[in-house]
N, CA, C and O atoms as a Maestro MAE file, in Angstrom:
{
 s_m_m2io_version
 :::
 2.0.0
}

f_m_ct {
 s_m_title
 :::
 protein
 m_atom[344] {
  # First column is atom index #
  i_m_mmod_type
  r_m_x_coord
  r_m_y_coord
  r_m_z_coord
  i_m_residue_number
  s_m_chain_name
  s_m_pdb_residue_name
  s_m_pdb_atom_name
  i_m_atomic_number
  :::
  1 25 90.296 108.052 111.523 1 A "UNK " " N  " 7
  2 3 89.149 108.595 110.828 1 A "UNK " " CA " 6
  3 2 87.995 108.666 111.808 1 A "UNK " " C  " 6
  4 15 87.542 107.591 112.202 1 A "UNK " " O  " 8
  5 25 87.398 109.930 112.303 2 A "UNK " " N  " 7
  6 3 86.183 109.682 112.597 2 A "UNK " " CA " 6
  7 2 84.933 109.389 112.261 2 A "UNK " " C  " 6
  8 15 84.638 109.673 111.100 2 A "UNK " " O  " 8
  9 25 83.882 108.775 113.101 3 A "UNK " " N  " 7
  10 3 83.133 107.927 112.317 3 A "UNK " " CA " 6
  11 2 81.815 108.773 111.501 3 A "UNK " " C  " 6
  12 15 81.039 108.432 110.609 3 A "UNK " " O  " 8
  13 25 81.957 109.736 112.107 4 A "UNK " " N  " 7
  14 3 81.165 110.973 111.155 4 A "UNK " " CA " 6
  15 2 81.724 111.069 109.644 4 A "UNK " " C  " 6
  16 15 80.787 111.527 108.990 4 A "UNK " " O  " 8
  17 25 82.787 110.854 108.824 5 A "UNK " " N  " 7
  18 3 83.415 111.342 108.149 5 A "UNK " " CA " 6
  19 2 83.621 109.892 107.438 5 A "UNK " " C  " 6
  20 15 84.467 109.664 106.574 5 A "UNK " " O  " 8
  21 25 82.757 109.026 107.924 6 A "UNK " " N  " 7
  22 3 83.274 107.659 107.278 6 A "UNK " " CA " 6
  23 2 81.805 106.983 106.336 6 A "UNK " " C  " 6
  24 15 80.602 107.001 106.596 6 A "UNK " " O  " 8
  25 25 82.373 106.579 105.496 7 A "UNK " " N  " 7
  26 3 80.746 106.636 104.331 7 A "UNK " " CA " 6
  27 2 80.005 105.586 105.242 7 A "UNK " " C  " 6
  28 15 80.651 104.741 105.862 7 A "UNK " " O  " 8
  29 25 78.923 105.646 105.293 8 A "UNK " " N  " 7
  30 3 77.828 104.392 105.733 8 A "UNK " " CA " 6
  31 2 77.774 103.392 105.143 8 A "UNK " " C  " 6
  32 15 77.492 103.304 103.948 8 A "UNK " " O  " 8
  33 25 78.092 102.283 106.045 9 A "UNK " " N  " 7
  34 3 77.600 100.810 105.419 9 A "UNK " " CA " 6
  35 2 76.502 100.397 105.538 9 A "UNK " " C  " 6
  36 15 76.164 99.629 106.440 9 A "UNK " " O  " 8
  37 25 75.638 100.901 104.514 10 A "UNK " " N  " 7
  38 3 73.734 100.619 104.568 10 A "UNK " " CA " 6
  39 2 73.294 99.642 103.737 10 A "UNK " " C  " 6
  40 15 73.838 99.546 102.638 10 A "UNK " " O  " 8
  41 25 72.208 98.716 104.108 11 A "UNK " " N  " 7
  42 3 71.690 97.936 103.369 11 A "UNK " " CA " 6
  43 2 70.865 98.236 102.127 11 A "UNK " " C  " 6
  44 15 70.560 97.640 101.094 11 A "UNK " " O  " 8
  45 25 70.583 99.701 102.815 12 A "UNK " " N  " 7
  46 3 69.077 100.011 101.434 12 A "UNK " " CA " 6
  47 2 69.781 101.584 100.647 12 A "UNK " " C  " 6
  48 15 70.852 102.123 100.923 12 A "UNK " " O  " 8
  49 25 69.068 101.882 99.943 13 A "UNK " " N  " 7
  50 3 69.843 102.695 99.355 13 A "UNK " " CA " 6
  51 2 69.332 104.279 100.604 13 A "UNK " " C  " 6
  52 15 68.455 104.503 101.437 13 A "UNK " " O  " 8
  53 25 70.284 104.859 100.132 14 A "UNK " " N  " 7
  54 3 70.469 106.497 101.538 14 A "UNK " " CA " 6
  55 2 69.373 107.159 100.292 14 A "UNK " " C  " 6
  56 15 69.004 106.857 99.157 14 A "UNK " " O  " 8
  57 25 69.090 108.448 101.498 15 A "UNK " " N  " 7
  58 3 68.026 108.863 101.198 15 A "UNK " " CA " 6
  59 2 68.560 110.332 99.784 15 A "UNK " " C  " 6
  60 15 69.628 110.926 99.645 15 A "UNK " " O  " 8
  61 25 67.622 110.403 99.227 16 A "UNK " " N  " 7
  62 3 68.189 111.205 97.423 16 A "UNK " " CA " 6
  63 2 68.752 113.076 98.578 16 A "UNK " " C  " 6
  64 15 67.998 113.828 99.197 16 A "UNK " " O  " 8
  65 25 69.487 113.118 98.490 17 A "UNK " " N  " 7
  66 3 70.053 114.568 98.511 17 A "UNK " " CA " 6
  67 2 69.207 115.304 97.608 17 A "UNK " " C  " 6
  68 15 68.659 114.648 96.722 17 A "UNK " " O  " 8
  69 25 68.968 116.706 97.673 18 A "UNK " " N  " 7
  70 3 68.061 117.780 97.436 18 A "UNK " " CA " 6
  71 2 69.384 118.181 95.907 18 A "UNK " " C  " 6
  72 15 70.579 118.393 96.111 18 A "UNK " " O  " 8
  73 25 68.825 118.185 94.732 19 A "UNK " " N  " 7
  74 3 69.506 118.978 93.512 19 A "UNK " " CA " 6
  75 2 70.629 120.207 94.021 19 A "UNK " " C  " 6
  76 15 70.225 121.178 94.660 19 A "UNK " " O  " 8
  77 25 71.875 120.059 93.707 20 A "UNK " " N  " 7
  78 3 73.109 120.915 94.214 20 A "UNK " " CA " 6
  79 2 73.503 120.311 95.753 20 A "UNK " " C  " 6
  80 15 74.660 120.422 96.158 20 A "UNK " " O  " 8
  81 25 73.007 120.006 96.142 21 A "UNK " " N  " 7
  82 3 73.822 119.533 97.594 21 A "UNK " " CA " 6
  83 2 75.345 118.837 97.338 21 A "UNK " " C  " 6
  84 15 75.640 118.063 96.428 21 A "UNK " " O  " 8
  85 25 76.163 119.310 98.341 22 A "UNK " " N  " 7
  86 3 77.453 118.485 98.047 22 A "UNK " " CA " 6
  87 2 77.396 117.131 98.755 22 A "UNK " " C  " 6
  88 15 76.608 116.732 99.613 22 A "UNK " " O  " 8
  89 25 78.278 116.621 98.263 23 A "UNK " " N  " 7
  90 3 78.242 115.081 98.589 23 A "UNK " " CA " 6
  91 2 79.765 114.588 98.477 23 A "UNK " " C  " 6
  92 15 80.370 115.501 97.914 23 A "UNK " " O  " 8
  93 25 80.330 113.912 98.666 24 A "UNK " " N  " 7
  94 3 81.205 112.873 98.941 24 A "UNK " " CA " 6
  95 2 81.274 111.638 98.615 24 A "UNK " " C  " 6
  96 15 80.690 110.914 99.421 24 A "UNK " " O  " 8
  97 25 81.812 111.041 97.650 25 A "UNK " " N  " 7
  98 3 81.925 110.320 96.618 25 A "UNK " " CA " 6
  99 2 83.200 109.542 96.938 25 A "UNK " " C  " 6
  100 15 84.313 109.889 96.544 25 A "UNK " " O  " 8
  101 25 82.861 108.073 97.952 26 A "UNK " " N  " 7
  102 3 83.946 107.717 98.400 26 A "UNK " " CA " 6
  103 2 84.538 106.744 97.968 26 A "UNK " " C  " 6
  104 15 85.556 106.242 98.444 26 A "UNK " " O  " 8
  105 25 83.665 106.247 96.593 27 A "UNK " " N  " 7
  106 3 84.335 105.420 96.090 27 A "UNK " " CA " 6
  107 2 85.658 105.684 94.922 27 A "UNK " " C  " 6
  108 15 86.571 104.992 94.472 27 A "UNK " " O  " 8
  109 25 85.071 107.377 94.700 28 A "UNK " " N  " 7
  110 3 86.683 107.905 94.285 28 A "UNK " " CA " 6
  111 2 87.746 108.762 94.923 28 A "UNK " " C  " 6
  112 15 88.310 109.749 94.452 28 A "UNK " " O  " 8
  113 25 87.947 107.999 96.452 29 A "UNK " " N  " 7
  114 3 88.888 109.130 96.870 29 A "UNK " " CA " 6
  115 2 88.162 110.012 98.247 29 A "UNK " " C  " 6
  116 15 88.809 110.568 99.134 29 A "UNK " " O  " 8
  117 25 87.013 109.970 98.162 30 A "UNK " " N  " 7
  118 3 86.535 110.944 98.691 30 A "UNK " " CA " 6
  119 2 86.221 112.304 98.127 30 A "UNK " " C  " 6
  120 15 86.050 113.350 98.753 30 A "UNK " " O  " 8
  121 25 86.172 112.074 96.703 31 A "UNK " " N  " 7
  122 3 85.943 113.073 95.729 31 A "UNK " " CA " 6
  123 2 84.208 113.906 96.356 31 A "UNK " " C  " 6
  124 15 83.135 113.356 96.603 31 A "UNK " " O  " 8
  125 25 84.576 115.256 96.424 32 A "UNK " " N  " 7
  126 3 83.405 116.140 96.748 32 A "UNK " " CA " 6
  127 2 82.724 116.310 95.358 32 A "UNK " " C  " 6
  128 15 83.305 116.110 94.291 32 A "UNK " " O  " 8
  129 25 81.761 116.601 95.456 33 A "UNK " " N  " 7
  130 3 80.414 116.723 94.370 33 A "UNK " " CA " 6
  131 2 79.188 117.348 94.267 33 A "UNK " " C  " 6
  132 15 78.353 116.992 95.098 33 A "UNK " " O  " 8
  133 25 78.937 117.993 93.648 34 A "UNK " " N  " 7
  134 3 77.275 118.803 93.598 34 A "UNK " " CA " 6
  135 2 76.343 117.190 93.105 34 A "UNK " " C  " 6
  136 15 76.752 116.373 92.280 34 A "UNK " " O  " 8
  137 25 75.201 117.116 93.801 35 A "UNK " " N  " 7
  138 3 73.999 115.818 93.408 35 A "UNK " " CA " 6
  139 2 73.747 116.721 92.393 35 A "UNK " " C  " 6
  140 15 73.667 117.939 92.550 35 A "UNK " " O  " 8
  141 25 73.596 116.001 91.142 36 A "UNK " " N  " 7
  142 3 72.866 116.674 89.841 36 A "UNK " " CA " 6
  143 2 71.602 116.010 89.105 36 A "UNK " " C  " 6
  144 15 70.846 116.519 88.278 36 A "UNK " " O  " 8
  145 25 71.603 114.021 89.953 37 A "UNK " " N  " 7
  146 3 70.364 113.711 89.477 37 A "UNK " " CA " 6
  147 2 70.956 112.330 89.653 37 A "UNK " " C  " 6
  148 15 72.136 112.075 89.897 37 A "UNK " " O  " 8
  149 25 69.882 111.412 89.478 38 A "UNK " " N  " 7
  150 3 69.981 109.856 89.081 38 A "UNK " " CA " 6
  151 2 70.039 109.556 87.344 38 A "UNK " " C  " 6
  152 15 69.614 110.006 86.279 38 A "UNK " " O  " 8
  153 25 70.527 108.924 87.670 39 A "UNK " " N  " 7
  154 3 71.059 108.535 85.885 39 A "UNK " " CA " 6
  155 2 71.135 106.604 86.021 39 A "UNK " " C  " 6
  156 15 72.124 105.876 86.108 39 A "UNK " " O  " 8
  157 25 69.583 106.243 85.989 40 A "UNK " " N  " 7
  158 3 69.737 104.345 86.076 40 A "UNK " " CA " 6
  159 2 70.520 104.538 87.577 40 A "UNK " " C  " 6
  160 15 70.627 105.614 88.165 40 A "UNK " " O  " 8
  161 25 70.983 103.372 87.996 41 A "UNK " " N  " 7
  162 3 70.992 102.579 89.524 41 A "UNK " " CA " 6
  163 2 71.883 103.959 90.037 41 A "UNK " " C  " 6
  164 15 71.864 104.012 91.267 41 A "UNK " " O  " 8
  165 25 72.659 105.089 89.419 42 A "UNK " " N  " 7
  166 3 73.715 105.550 89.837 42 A "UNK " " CA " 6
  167 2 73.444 107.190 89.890 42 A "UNK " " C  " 6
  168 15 72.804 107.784 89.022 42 A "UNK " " O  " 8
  169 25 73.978 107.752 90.933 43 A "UNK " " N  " 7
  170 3 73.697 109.363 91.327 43 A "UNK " " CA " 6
  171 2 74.822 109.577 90.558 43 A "UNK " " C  " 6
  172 15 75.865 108.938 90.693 43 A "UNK " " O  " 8
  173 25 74.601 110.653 89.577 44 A "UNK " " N  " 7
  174 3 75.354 111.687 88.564 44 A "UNK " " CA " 6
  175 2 75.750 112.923 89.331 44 A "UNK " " C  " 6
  176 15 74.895 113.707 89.743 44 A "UNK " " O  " 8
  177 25 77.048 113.103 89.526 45 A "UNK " " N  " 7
  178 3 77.658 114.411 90.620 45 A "UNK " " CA " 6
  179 2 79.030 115.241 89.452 45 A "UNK " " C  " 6
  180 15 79.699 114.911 88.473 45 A "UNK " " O  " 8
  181 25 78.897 116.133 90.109 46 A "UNK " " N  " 7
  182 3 79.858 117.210 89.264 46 A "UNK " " CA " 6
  183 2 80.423 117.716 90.022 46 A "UNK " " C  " 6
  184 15 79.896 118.018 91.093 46 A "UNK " " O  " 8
  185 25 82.036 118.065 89.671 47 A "UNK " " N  " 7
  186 3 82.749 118.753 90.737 47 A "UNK " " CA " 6
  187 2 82.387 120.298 91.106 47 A "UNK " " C  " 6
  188 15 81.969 121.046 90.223 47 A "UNK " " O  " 8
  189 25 82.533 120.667 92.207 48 A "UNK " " N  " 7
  190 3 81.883 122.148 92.262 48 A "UNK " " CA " 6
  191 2 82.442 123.222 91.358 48 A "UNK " " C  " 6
  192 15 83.623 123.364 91.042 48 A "UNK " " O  " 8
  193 25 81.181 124.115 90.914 49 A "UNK " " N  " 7
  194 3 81.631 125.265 90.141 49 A "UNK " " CA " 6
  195 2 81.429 124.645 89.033 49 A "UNK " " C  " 6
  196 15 81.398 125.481 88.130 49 A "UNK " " O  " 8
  197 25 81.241 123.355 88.553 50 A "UNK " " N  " 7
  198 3 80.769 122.845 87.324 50 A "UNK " " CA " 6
  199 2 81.970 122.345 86.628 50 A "UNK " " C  " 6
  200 15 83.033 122.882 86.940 50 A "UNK " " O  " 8
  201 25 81.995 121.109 85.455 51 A "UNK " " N  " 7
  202 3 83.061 120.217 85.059 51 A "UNK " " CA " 6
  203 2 82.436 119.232 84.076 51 A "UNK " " C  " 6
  204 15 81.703 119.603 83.159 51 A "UNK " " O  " 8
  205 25 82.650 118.385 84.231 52 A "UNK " " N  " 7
  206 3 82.514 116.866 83.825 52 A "UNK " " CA " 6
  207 2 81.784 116.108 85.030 52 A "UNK " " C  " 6
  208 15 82.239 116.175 86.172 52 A "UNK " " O  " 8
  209 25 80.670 115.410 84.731 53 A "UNK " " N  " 7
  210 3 79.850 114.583 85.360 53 A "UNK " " CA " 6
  211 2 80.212 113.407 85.527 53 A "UNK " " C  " 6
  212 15 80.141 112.573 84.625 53 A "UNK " " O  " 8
  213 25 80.663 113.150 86.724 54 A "UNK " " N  " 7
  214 3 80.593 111.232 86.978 54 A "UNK " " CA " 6
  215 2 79.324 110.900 87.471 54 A "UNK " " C  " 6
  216 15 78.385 111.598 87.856 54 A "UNK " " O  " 8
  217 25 79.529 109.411 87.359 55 A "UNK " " N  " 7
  218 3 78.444 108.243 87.881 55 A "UNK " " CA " 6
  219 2 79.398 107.847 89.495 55 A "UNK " " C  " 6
  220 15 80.623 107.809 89.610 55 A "UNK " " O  " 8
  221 25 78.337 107.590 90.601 56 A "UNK " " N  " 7
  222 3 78.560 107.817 91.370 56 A "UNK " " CA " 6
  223 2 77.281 106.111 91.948 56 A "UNK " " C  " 6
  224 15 76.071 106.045 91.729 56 A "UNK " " O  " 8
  225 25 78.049 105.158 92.579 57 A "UNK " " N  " 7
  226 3 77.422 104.557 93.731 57 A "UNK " " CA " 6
  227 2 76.674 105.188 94.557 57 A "UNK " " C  " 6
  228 15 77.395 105.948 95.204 57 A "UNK " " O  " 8
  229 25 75.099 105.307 95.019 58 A "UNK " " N  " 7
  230 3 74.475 105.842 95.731 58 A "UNK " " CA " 6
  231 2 75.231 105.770 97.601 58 A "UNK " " C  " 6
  232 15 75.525 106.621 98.440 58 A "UNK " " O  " 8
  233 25 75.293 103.883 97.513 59 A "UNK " " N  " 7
  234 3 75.747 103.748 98.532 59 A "UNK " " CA " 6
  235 2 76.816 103.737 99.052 59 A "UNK " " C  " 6
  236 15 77.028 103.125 100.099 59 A "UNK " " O  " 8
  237 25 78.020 104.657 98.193 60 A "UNK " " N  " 7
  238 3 79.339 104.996 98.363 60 A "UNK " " CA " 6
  239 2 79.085 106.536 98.460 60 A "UNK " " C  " 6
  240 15 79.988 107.139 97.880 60 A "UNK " " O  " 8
  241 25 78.592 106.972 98.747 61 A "UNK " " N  " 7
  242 3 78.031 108.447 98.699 61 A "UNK " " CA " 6
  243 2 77.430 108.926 100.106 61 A "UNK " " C  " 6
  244 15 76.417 108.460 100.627 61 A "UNK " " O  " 8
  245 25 78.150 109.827 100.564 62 A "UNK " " N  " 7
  246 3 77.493 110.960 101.759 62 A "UNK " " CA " 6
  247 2 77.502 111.998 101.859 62 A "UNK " " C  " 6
  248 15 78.200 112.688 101.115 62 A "UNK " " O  " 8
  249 25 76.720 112.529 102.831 63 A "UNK " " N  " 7
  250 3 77.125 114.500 102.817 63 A "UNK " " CA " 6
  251 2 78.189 114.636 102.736 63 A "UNK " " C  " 6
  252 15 79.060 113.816 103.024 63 A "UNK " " O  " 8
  253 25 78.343 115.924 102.242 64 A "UNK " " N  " 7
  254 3 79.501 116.553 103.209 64 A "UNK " " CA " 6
  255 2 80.215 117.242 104.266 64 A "UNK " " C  " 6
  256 15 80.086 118.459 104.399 64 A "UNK " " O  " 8
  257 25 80.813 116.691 104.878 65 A "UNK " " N  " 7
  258 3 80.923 117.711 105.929 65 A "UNK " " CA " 6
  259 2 81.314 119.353 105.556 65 A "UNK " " C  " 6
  260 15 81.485 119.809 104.426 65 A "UNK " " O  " 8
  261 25 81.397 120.057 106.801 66 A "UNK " " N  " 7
  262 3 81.256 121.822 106.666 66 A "UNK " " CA " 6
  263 2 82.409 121.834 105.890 66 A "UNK " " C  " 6
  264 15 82.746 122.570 104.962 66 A "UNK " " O  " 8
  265 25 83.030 120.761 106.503 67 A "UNK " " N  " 7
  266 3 84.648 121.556 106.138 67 A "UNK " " CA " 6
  267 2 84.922 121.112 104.832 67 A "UNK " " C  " 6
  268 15 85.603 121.785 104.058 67 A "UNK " " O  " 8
  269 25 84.535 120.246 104.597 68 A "UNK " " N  " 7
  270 3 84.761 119.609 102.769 68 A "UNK " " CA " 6
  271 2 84.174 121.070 102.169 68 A "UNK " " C  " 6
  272 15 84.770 122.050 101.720 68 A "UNK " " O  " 8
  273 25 82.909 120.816 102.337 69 A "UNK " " N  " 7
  274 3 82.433 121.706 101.616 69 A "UNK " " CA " 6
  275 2 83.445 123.238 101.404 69 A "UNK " " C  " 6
  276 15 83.525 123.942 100.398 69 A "UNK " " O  " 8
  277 25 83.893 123.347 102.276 70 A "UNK " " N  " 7
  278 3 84.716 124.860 102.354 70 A "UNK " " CA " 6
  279 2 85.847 124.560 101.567 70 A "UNK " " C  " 6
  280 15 86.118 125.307 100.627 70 A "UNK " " O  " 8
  281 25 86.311 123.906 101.730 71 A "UNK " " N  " 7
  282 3 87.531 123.240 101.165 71 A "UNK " " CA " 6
  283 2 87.224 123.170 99.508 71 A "UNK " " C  " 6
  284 15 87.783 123.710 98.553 71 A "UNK " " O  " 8
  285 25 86.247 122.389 99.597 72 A "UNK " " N  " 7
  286 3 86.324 122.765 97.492 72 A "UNK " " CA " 6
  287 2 85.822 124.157 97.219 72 A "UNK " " C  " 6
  288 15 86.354 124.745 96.278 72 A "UNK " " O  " 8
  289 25 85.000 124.694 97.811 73 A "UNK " " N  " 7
  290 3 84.300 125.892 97.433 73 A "UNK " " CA " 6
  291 2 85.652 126.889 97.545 73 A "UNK " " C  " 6
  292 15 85.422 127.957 96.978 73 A "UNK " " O  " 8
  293 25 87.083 126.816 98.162 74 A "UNK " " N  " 7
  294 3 87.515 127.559 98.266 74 A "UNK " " CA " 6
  295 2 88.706 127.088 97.390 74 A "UNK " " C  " 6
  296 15 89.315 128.098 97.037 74 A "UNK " " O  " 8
  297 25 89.348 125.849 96.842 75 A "UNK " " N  " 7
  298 3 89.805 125.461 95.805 75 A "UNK " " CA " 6
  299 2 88.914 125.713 94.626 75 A "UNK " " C  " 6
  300 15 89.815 125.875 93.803 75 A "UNK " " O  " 8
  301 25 87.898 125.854 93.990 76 A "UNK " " N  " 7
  302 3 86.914 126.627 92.940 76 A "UNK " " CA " 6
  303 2 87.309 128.012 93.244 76 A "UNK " " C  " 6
  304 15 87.943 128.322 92.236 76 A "UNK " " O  " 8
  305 25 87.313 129.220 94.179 77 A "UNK " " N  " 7
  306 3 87.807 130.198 93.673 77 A "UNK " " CA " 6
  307 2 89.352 130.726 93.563 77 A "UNK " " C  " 6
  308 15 89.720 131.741 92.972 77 A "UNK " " O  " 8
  309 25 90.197 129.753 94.303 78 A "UNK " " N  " 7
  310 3 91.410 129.737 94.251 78 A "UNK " " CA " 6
  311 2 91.744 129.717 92.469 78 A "UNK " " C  " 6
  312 15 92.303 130.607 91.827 78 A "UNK " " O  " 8
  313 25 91.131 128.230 91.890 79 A "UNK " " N  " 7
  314 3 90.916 128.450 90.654 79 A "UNK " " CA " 6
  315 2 91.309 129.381 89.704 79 A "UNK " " C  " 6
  316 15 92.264 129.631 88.969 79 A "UNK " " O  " 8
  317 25 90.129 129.830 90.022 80 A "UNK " " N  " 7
  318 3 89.644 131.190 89.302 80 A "UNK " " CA " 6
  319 2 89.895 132.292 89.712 80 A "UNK " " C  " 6
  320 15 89.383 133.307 89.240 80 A "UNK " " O  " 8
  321 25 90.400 132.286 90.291 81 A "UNK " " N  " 7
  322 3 91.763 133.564 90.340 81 A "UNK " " CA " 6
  323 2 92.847 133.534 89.720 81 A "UNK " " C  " 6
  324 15 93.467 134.583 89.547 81 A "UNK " " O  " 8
  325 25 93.319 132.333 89.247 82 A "UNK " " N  " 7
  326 3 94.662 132.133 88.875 82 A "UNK " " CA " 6
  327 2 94.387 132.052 87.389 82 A "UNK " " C  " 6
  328 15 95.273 132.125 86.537 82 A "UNK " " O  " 8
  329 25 92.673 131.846 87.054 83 A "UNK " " N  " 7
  330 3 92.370 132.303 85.401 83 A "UNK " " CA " 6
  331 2 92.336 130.791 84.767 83 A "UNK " " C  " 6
  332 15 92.169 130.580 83.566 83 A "UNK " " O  " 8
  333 25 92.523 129.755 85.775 84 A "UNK " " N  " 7
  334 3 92.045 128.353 85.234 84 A "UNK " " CA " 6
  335 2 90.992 128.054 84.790 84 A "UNK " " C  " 6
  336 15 90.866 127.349 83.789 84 A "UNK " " O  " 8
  337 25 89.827 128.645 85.602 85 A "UNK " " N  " 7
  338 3 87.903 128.420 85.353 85 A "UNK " " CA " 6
  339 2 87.501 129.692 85.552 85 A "UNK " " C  " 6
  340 15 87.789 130.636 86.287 85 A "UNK " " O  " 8
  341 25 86.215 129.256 84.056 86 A "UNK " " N  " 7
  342 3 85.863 130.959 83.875 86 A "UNK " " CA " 6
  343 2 84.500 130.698 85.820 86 A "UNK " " C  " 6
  344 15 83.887 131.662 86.278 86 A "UNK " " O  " 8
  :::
 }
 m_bond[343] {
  # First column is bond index #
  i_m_from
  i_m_to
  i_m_order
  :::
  1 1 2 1
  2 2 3 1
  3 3 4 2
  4 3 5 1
  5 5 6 1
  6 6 7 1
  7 7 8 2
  8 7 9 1
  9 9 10 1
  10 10 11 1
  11 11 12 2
  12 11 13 1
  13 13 14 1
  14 14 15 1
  15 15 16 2
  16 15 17 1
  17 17 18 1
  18 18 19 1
  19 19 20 2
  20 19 21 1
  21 21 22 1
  22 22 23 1
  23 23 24 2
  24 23 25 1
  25 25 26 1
  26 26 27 1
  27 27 28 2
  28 27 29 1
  29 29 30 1
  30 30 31 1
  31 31 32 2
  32 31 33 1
  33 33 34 1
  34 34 35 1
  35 35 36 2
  36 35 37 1
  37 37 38 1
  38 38 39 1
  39 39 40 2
  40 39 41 1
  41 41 42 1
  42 42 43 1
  43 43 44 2
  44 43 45 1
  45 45 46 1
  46 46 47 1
  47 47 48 2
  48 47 49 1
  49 49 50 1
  50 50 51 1
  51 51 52 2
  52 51 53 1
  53 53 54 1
  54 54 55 1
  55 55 56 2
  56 55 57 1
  57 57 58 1
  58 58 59 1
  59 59 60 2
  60 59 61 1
  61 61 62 1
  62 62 63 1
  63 63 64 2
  64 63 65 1
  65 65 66 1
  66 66 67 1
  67 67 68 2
  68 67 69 1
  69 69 70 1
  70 70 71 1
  71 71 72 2
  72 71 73 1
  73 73 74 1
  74 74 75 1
  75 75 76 2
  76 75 77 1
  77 77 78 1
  78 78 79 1
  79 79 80 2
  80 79 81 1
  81 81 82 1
  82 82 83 1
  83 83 84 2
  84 83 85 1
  85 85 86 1
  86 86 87 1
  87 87 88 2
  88 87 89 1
  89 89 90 1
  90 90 91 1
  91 91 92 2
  92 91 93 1
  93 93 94 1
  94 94 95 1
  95 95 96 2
  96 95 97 1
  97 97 98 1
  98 98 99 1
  99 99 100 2
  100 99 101 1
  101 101 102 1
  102 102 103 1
  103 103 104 2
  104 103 105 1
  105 105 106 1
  106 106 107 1
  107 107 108 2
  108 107 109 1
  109 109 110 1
  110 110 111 1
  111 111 112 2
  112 111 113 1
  113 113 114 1
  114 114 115 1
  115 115 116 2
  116 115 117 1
  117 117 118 1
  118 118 119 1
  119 119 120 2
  120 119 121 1
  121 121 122 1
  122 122 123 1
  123 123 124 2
  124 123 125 1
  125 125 126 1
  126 126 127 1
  127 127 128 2
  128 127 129 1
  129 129 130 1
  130 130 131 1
  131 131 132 2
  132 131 133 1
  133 133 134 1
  134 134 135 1
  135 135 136 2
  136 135 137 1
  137 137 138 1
  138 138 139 1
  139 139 140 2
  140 139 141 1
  141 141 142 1
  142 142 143 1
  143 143 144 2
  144 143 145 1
  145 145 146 1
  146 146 147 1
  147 147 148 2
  148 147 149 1
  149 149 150 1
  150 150 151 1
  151 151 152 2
  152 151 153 1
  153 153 154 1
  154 154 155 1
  155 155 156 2
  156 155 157 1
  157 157 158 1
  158 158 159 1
  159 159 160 2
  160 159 161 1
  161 161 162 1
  162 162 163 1
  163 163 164 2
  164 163 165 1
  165 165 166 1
  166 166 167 1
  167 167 168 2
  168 167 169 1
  169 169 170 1
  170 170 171 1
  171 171 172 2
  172 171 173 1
  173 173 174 1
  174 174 175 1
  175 175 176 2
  176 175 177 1
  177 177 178 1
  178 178 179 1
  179 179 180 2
  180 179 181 1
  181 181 182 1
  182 182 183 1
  183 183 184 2
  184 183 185 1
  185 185 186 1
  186 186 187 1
  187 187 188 2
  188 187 189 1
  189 189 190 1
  190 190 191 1
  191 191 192 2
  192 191 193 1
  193 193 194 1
  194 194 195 1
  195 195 196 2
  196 195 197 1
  197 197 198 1
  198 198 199 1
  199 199 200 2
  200 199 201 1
  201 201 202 1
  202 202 203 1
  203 203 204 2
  204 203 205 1
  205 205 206 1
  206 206 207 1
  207 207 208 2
  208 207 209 1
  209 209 210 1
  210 210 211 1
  211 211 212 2
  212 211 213 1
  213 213 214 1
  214 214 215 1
  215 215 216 2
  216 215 217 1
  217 217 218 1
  218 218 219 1
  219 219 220 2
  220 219 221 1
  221 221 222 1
  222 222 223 1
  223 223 224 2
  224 223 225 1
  225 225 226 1
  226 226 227 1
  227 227 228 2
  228 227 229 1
  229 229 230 1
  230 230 231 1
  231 231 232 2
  232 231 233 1
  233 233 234 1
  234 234 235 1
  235 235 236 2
  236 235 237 1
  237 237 238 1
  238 238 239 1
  239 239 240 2
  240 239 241 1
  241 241 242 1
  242 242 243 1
  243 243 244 2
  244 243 245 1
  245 245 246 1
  246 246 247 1
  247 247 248 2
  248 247 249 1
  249 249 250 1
  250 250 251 1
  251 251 252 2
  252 251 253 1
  253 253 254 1
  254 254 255 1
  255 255 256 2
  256 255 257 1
  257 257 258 1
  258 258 259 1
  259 259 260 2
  260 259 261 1
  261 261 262 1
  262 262 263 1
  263 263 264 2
  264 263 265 1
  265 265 266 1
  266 266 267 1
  267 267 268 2
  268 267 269 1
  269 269 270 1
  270 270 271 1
  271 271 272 2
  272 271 273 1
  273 273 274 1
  274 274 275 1
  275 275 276 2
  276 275 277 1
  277 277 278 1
  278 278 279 1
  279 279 280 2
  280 279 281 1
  281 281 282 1
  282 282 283 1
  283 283 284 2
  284 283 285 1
  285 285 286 1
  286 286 287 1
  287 287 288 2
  288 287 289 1
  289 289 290 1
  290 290 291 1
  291 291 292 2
  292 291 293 1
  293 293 294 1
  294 294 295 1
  295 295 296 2
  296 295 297 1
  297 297 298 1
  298 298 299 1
  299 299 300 2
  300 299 301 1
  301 301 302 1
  302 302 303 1
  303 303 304 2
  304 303 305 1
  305 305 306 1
  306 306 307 1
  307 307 308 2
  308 307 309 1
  309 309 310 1
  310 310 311 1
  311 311 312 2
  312 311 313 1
  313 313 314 1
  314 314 315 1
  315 315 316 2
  316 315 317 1
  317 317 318 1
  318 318 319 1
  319 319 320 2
  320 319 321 1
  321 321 322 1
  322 322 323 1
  323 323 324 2
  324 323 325 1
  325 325 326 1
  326 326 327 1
  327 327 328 2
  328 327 329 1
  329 329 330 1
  330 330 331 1
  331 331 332 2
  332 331 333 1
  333 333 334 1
  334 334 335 1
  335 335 336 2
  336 335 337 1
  337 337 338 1
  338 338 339 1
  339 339 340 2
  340 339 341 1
  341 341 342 1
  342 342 343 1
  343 343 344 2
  :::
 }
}
């Protein structure tokens, strides 16, 4: 694993991502995510293209890299081509 790609072990909480930014959610998997807001101690993220909202550890949480990002954005229209998501 490189260490770019590896969540931060921080003492204080990371700084709030800008509304829609993707993120990385590593305490499930490495699950990718749109930031949709704070909800109490925990960042609320949605899978891209829109879903069901989890609660999300701030400090289990990082950007995403280019390529994540491409990677779901291109599983979301894979999707929806096949007529799964409107």
């Amino acid at each position: 694993m490189y260490g770019e790609n590896a969540c931060p072990n921080v003492q204080g909480l990371p700084d709030l991502p800008v509304l829609g930014a993707l993120v990385v959610d590593c305490g499930r998997g490495d699950r990718v995510g749109e930031f949709r807001g704070v909800a109490g101690p925990y960042w609320s993220l949605r899978p891209v293209g829109g879903g069901a909202e989890w609660e999300a550890e701030p400090r289990r949480v990082r950007p995403a890299l280019l390529m994540e990002q491409l990677r779901a954005r291109t599983a979301r229209l894979n999707a929806r081509s096949r007529g799964e998501v409107l």
